[in-house]
C-alpha positions as a Python dict, from the first residue, in 0.01 Angstrom:
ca = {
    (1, 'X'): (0, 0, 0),
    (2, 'X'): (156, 218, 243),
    (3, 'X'): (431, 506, 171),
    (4, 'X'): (775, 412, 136),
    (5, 'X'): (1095, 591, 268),
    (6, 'X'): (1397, 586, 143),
    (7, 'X'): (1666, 667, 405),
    (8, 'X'): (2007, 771, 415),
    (9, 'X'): (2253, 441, 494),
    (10, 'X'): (2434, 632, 749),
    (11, 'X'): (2126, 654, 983),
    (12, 'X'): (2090, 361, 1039),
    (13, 'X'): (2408, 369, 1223),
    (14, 'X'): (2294, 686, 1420),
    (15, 'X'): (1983, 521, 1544),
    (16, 'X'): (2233, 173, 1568),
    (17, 'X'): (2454, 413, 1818),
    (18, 'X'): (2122, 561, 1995),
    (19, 'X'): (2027, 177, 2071),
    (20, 'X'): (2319, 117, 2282),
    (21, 'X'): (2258, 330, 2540),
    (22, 'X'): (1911, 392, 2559),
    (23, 'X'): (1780, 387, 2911),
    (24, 'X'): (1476, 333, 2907),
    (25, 'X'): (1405, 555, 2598),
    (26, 'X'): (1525, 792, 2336),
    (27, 'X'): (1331, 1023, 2135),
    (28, 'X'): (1431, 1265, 1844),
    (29, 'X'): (1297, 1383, 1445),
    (30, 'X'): (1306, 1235, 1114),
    (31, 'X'): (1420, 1518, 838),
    (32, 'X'): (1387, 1471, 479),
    (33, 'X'): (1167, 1540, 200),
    (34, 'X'): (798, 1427, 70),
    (35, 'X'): (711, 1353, -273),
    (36, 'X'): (397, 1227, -465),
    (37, 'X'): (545, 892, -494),
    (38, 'X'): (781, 837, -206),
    (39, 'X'): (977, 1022, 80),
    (40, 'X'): (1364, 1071, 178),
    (41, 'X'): (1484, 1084, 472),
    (42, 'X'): (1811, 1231, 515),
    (43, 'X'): (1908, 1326, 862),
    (44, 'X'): (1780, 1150, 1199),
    (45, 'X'): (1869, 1389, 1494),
    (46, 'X'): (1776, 1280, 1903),
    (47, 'X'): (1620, 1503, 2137),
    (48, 'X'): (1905, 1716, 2332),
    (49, 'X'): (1892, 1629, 2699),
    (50, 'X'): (1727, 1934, 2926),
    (51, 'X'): (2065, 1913, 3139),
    (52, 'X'): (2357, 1632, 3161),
    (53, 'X'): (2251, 1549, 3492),
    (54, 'X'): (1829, 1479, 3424),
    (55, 'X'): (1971, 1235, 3175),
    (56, 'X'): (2018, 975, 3467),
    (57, 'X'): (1654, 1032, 3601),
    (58, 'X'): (1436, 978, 3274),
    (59, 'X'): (1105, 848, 3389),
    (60, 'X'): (1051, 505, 3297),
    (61, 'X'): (697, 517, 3156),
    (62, 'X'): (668, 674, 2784),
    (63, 'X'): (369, 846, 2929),
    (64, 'X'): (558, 1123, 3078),
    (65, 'X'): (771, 1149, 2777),
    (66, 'X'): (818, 1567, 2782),
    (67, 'X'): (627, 1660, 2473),
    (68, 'X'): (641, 2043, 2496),
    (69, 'X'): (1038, 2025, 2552),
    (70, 'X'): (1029, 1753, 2181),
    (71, 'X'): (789, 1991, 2066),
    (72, 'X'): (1052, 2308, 2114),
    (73, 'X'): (1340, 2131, 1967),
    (74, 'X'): (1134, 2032, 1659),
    (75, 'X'): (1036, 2431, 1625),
    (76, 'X'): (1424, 2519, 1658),
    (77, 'X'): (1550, 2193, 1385),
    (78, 'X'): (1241, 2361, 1136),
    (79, 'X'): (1413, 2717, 1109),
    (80, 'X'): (1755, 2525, 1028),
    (81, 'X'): (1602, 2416, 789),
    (82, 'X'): (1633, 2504, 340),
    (83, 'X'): (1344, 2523, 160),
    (84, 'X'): (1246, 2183, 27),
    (85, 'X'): (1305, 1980, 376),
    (86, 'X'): (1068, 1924, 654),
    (87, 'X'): (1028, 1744, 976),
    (88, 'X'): (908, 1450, 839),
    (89, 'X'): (808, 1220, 1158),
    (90, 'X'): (946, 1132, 1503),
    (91, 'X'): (1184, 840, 1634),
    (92, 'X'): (1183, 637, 1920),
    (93, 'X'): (1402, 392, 2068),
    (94, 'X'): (1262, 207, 2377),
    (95, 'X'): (1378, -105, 2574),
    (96, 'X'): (1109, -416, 2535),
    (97, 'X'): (901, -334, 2863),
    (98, 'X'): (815, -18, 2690),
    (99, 'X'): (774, -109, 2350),
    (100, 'X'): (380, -211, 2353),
    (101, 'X'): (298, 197, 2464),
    (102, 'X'): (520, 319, 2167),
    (103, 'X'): (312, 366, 1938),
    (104, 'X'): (69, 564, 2149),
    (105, 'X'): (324, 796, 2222),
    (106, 'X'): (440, 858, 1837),
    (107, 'X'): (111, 913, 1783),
    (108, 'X'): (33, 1225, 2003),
    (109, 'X'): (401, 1345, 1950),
    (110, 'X'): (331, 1388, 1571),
    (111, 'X'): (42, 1546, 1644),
    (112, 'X'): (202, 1764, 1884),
    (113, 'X'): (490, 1857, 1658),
    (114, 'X'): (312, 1903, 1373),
    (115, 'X'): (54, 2164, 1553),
    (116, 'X'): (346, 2358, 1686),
    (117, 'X'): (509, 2400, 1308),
    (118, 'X'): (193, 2474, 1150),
    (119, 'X'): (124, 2754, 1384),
    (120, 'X'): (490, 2966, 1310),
    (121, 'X'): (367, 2874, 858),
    (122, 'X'): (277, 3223, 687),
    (123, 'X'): (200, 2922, 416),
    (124, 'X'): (-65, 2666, 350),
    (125, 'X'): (-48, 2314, 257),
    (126, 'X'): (-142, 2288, -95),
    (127, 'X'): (-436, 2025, -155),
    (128, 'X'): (-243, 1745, -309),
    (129, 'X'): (66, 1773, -51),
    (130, 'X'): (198, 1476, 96),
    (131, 'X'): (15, 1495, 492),
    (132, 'X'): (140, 1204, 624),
    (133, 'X'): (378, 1178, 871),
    (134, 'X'): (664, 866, 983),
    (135, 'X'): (648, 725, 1336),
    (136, 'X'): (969, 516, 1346),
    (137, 'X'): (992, 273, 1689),
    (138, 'X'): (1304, 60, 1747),
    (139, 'X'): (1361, -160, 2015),
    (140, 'X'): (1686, -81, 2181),
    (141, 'X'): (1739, -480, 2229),
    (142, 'X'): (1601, -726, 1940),
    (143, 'X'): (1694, -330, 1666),
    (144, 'X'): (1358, -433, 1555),
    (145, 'X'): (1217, -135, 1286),
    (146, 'X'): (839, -64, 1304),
    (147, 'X'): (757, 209, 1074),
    (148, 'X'): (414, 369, 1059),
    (149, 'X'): (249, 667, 927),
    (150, 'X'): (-29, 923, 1032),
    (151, 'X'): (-230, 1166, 897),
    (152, 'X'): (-165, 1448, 1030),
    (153, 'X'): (-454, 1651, 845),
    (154, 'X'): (-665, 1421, 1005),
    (155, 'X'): (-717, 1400, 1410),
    (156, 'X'): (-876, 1105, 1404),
    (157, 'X'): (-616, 887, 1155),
    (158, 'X'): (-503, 573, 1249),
    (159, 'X'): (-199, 401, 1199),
    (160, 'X'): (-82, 273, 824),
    (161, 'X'): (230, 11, 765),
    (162, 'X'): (496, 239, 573),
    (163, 'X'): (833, 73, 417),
    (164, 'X'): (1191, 212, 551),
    (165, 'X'): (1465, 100, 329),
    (166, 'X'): (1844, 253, 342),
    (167, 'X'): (2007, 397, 46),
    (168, 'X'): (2392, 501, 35),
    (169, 'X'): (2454, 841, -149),
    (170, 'X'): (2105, 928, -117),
    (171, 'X'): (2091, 1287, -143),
    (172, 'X'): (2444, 1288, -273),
    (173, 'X'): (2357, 1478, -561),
    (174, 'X'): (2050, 1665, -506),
    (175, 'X'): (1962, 1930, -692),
    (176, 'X'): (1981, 2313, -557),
    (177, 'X'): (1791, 2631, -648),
    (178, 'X'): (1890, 2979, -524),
    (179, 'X'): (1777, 3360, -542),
    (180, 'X'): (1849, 3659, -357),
    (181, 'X'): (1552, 3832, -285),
    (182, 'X'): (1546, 4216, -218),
    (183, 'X'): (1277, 4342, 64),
    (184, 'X'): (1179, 4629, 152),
    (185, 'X'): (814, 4601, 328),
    (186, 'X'): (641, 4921, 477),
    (187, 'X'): (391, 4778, 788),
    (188, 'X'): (143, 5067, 933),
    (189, 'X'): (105, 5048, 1348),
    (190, 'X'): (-271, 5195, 1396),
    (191, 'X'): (-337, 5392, 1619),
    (192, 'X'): (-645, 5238, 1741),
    (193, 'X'): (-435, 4999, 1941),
    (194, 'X'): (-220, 5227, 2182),
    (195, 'X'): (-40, 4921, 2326),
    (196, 'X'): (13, 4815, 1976),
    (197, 'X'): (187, 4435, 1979),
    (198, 'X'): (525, 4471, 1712),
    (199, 'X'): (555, 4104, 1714),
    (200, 'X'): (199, 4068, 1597),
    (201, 'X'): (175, 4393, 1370),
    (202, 'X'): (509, 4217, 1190),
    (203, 'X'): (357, 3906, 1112),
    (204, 'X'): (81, 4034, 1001),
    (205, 'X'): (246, 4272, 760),
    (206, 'X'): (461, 3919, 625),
    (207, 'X'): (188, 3779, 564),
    (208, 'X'): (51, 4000, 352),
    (209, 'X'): (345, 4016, 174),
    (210, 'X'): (378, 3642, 157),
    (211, 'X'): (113, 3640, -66),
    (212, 'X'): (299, 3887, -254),
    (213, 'X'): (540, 3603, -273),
    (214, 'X'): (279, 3324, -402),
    (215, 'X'): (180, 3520, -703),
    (216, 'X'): (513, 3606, -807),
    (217, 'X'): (664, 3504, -1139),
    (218, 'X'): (991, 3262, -1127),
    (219, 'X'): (1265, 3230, -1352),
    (220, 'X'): (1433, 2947, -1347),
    (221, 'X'): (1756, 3004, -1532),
    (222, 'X'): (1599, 3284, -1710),
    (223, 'X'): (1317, 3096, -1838),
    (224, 'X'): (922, 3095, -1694),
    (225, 'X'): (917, 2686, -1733),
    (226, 'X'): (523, 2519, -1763),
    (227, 'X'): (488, 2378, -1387),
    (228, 'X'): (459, 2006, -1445),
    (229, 'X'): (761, 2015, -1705),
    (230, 'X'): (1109, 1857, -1531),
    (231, 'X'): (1289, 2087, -1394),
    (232, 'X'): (1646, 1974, -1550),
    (233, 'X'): (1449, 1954, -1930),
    (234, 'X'): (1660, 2071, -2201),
    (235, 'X'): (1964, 2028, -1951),
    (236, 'X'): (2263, 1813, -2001),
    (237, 'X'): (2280, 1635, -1622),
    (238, 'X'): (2625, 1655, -1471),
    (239, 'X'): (2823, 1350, -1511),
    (240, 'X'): (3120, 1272, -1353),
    (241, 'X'): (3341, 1117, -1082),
    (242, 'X'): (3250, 1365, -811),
    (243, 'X'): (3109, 1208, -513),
    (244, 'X'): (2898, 1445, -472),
    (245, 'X'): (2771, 1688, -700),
    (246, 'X'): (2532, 1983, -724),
    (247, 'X'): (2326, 2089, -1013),
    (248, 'X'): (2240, 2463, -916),
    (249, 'X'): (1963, 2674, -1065),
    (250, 'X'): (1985, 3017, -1058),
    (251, 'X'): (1645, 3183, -994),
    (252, 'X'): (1494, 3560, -1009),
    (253, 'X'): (1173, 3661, -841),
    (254, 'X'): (960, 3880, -1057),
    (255, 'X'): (707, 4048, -807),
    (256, 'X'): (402, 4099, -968),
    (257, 'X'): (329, 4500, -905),
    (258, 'X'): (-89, 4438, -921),
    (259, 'X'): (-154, 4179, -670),
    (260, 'X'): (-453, 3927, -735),
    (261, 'X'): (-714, 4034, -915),
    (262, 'X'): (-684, 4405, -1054),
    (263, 'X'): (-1037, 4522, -1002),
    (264, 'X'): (-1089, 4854, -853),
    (265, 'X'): (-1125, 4873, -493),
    (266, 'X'): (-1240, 5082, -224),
    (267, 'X'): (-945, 5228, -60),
    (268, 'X'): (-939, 5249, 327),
    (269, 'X'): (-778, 5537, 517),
    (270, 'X'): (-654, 5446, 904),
    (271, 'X'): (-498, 5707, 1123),
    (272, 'X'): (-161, 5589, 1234),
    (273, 'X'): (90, 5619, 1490),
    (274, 'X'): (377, 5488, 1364),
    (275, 'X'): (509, 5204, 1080),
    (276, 'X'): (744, 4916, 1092),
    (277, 'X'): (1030, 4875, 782),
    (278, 'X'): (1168, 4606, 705),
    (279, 'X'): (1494, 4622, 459),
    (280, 'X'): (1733, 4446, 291),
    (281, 'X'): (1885, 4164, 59),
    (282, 'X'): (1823, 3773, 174),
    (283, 'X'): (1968, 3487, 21),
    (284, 'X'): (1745, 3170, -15),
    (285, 'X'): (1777, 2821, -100),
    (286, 'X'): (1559, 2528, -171),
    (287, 'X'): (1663, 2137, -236),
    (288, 'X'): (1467, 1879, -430),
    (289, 'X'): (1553, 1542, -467),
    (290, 'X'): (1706, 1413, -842),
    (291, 'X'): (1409, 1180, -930),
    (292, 'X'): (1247, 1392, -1198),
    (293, 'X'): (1120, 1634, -978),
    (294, 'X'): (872, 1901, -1170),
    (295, 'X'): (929, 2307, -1143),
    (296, 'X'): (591, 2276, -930),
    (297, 'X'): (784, 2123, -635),
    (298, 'X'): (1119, 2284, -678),
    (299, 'X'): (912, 2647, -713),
    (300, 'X'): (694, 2583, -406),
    (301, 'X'): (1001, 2475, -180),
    (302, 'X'): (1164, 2791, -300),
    (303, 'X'): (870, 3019, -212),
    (304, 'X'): (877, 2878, 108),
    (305, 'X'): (1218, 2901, 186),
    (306, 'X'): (1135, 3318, 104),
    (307, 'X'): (855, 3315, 350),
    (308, 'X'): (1024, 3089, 628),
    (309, 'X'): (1385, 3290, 652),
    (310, 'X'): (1227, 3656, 687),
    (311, 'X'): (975, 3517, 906),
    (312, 'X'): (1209, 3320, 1148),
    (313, 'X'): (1462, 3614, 1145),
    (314, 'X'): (1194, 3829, 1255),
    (315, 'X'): (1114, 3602, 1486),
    (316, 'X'): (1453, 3531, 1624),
    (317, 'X'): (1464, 3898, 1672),
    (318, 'X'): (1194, 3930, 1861),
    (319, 'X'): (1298, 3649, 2141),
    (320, 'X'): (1669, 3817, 2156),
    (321, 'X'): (1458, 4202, 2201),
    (322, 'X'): (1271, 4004, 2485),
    (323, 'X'): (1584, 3845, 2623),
    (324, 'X'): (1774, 4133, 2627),
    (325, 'X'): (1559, 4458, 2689),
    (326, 'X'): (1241, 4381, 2669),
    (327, 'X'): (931, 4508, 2458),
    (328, 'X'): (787, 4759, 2745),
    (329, 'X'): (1010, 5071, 2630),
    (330, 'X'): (807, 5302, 2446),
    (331, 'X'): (974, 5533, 2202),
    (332, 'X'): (877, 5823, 1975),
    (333, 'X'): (1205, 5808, 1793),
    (334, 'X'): (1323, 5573, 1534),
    (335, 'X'): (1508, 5255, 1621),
    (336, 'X'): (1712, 5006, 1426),
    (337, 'X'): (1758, 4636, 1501),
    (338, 'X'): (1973, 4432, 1246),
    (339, 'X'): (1825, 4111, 1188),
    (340, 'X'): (2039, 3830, 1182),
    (341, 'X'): (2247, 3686, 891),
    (342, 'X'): (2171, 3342, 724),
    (343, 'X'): (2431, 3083, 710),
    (344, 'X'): (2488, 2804, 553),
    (345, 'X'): (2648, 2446, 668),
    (346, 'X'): (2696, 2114, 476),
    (347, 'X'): (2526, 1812, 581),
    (348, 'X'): (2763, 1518, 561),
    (349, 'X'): (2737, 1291, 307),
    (350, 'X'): (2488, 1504, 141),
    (351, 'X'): (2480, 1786, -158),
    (352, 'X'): (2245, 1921, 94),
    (353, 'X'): (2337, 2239, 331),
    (354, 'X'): (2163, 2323, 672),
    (355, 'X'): (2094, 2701, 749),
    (356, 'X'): (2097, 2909, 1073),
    (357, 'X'): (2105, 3261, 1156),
    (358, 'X'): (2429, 3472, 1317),
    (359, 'X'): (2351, 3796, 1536),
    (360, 'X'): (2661, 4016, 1401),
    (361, 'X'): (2839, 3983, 1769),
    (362, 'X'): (2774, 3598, 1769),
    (363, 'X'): (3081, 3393, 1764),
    (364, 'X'): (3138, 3080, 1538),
    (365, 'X'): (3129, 2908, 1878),
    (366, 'X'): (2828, 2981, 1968),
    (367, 'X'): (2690, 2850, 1590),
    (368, 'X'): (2897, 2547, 1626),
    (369, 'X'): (2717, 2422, 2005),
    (370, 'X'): (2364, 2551, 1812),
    (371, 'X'): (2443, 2291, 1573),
    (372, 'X'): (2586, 2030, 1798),
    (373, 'X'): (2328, 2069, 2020),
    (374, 'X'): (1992, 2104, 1829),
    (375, 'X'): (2106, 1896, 1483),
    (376, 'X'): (2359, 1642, 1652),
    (377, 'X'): (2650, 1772, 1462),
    (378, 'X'): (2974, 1916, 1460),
    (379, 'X'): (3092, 2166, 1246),
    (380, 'X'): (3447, 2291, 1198),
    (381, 'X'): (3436, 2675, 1183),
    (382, 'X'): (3586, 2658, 791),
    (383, 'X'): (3222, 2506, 720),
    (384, 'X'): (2999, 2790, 835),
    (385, 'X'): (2930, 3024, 497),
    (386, 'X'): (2786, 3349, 581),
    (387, 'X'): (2582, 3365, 278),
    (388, 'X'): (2449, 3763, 268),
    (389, 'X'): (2504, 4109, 437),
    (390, 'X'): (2330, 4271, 697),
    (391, 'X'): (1910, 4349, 715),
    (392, 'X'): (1763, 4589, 945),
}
């Protein structure tokens, strides 16, 4: 028996639309959510064109499908987004000629994609996690579904048969958990290494404190709940004639002041030349899906949605410092750089919201072509919720 994925109604419509004008090929990601006994998809988004005018000139053989520029976009869609959803797999729509090389060609794209996410992860898989991966091929003329799945912890995995049925109102009423975390991490720059690299001194220092992160106690609602327990026991579900509907937990992050094992140690003392601070409030969310999901899975997808938004702020920052003045500059006095804010943006259809980050000068314009070009979706500027204050 292969997995089974339950998929929002409405994208079958999308990739219905897609078919039309294909010519020869269209490519784009799968996002959703795993679980132990099946996975949701909830959002289908193509790959954005390089420019308006290459769109005419696509090559006609999947072999030079662009994998590093499918690759990109996937990186960009991950940081969007909450804690709890993935990039789940890869689409493709191809005309009939094409069709017999299509499954080659989802086959080193998930590969690809999933090497380039695991590469930006201060996390690791957990043993039991879901590793396999959807490769979705349609043919643009007979809208014939072939849905397979690989591997991806494996290199040498070959293709399994995997089920894709739609569901309306499928992540209508998911359920949300949220927690503001406070940070304030102090990262030494030796001096050993003169030309010292921020970028790489930073994510070092996260991902020490990541760890941090792992061992931390959660409260869920004020409780510390057993990990395979529901996570809505002892909780009246919402009923009612809302379409869509959120049950929200409200969670606190008790950092554990000895980290790991409490043994004495030898301390180490390392000249340095400077430090790295990084300060302030950030809001997180996770979203889990309403099938009697444990606290295991809503507590990991929360963790991660800590690790991923200070990481890919950080990040962020670092490609707009590049962009903009460069790394070279050397400085003995102290600088400031804000990191961008996190925002949040509903997902039609869905209890779900999609996140992003705003520079302070950025203007909702700017977020609404970021999200019309990377997720396929327009956003009226009343939907974008800045959801926290400034971080330097």
């Amino acid at each position: 028996m292969g997995r089974t994925y339950l998929v929002e109604e409405g994208i079958g419509q999308y990739l219905s639309e897609l078919s039309t004008a294909v010519k020869p090929y269209v490519t784009g990601l799968l996002i959703g959510q795993c679980s132990p006994q099946r996975d949701y998809v909830i959002r289908a988004v193509r790959t954005p064109p390089k420019e308006q005018h290459e769109e005419q000139s696509i090559p006609p053989k999947l072999a030079s499908l662009d994998e590093e520029w499918i690759t990109t976009h996937a990186s960009q869609v991950s940081r969007m987004l909450p804690g709890g959803l993935l990039v789940l797999g890869v689409f493709l729509i191809v005309t009939p000629e094409l069709s017999k090389d299509g499954q080659n060609a989802l086959r080193k794209l998930i590969f690809s994609v999933e090497k380039s996410l695991s590469k930006r992860r201060l996390w690791k898989p957990a043993e039991e996690e879901v590793s396999d991966r959807a490769a979705l091929q349609i043919c643009s003329a007979t809208k014939k579904v072939i849905c397979r799945t690989y591997d991806v912890q494996d290199p040498k995995s070959t293709a399994k048969p995997a089920d894709w049925k739609y569901q309306s109102a499928l992540s209508a009423s998911w359920l949300a958990l949220g927690c503001t975390v406070n940070v304030n991490i102090h990262i030494p720059l030796l001096a050993t290494s003169p030309n010292h690299d921020l970028e790489k001194n930073t994510k070092n220092g996260l991902n020490r404190w990541s760890k941090q992160i792992e061992d931390s106690v959660f409260l869920v609602n004020g409780q510390v709940k057993d990990d395979d327990t529901e996570l809505l026991e002892g909780q009246k579900k919402s009923r009612g004639n809302t379409q869509f509907s959120t049950q929200f937990s409200d969670v606190k992050v008790l950092t554990q002041l000895c980290q790991g094992s409490c043994r004495r140690s030898t301390a180490t003392v390392q000249v340095c030349s400077g430090s790295i601070n990084i300060r302030g409030a950030v809001k997180c969310r996770a979203y889990i899906h309403n099938n009697k999901p444990r606290v295991k899975e809503a507590i990991q997808a929360l963790k991660r949605d800590i690790i991923n938004t200070l990481s890919d702020r950080c990040e962020i920052l670092f490609e707009d410092l590049i962009l903009n003045e460069g790394l070279q500059k050397k400085s003995l006095e102290r600088e400031y750089h804000v990191l961008p804010q996190r925002l949040f943006v509903p997902l039609a259809g869905s209890s779900v919201m999609l996140s992003d980050y705003k520079f302070g000068d950025e203007a909702a314009r700017e977020i609404q072509e970021r999200f019309g070009e990377m997720l396929d979706q327009a956003v009226p500027a009343e939907d974008i919720h800045i959801a926290e204050g400034i971080s330097t």
